[in-house]
N, C-alpha and C positions, 0 to 999 in steps of 0.2 A: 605451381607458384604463380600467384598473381601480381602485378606489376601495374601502376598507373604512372604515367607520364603528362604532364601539361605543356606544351609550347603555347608559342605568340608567330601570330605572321611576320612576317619581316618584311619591311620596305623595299619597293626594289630599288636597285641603284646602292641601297644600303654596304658599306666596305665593312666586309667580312673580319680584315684585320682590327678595325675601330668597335666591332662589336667583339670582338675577342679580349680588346683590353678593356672592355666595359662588363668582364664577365659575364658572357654570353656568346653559345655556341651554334654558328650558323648548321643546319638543319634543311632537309628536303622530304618531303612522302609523296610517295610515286606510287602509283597504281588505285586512288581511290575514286577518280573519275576516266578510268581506260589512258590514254597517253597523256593528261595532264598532270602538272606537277603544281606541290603548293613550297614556296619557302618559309620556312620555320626560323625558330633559335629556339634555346633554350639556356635556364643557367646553368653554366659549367659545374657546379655542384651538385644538382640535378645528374645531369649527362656521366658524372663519375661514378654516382652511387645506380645509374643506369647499369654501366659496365659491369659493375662488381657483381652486379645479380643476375645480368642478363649476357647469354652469346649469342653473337653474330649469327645470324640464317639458323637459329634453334627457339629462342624462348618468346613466346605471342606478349606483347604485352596490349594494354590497354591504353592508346592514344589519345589524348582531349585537346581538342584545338577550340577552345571559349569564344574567342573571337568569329568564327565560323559555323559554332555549334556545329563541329562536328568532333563525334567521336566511334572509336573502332578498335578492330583487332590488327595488330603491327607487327611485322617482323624488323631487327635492325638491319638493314640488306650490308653494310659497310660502313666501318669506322675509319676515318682520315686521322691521323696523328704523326706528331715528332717522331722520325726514326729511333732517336735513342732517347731524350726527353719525354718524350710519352706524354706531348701537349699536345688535349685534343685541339683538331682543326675543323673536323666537319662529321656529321652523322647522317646517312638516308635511311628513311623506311619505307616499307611498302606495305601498303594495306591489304589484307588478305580476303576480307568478304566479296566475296561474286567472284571470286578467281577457281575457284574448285580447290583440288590437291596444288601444297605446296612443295618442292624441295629442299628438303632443309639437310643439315649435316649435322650427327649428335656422335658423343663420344660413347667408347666403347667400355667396358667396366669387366677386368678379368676377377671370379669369384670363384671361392672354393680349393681344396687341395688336391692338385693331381695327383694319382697313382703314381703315375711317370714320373714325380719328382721325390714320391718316398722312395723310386725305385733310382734314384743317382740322376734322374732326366732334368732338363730344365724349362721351363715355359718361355716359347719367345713367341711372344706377339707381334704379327707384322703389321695388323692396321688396328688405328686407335681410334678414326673414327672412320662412319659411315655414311655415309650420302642417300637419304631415303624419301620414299612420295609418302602424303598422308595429308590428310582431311589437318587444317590450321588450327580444330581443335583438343586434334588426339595426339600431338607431340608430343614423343616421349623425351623425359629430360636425359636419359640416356640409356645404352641396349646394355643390356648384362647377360653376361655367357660365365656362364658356369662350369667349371674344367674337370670338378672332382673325379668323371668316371676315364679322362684321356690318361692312355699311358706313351708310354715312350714308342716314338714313332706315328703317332695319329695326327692329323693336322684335321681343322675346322674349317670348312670354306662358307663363304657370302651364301649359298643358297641351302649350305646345310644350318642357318640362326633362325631360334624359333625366334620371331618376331611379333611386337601385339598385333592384335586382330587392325587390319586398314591400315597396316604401315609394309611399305612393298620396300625392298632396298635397292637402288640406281647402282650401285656398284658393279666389278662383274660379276657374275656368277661363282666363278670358277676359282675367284681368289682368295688365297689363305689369310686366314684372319689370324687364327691361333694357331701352335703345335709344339707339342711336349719332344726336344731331341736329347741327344745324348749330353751330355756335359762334359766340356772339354779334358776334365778330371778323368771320366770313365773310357776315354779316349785313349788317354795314356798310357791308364791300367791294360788295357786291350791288346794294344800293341807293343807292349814289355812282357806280355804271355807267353 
């Protein structure tokens, strides 16, 4: 999925709150000259229809800063908003070329019919997403696991996921992603035998 975004620089000095009621959402990109940062805005309409297409440390978009001429590959690093009103207050990115492999976190996607659950079991997932290194331009939009051949009693751990090619997972090793148990019905039945 490709994504384009345009900001404007922002004045320093400039009040965050007065650009906010001016329809406009203060902004920072970090990382596209080593420790300097530039301040942005953008329109809060913009920045919405950002959200809805785009998550957090997952989706590269396409950066244009006109004023600067510059433009690039972005991750959104952190969304600032209203605890419950859900009014943006601030967005950073960070630019990904000359950094090498990114960190990013993608969700996890359970597919397929277990054995285990025609057999009375049931699927519980412990993690939904994953924490993985990988080249900014091979992100995957999300890992899919496949359950069809798990029966009751199997559990999937972090370094048993085929993953694509160049995407390594940061997670631990050892931790259970998936596993088909009993259900608490078949439980029952067991122990009234």
């Amino acid at each position: 999925m490709e994504i384009t975004v345009e900001c404007q620089t922002r004045a320093a000095g400039s009040n965050p709150r007065a650009l906010r009621r001016e329809g406009l959402i203060p902004a920072a990109l970090y990382g596209h000259q080593g420790t300097e940062s530039i301040s942005l805005t953008l329109k809060e309409k913009e920045a919405q229809n950002l959200l809805k297409k785009a998550s957090v440390n997952n989706t590269l978009i396409d950066l244009k800063i006109p004023e600067l001429s510059w433009n690039g590959k972005a991750l959104i690093r952190e969304v600032q908003s209203h605890p419950w009103k859900r009014t943006l207050y601030h967005l950073s990115f960070f630019a990904t070329k000359g950094h090498g492999p990114v960190e990013v976190v993608v969700q996890i996607n359970v597919v397929g019919n277990a054995v285990g659950v025609k057999n009375g079991g049931i699927v519980d997932q412990m993690l939904s997403e994953l924490a993985i290194q990988c080249d900014p331009s091979n992100i995957p939009e999300f890992i899919e696991i496949n359950v069809s051949d798990m029966d009751i009693g199997t559990t999937l751990r972090v370094n048993e996921l085929v993953l694509p090619a160049g995407v390594t997972a940061m997670d631990d090793p050892d931790r259970n992603v998936v596993s088909i148990v009993v259900s608490g019905k078949m439980d029952s039945v067991t122990t009234e035998v």
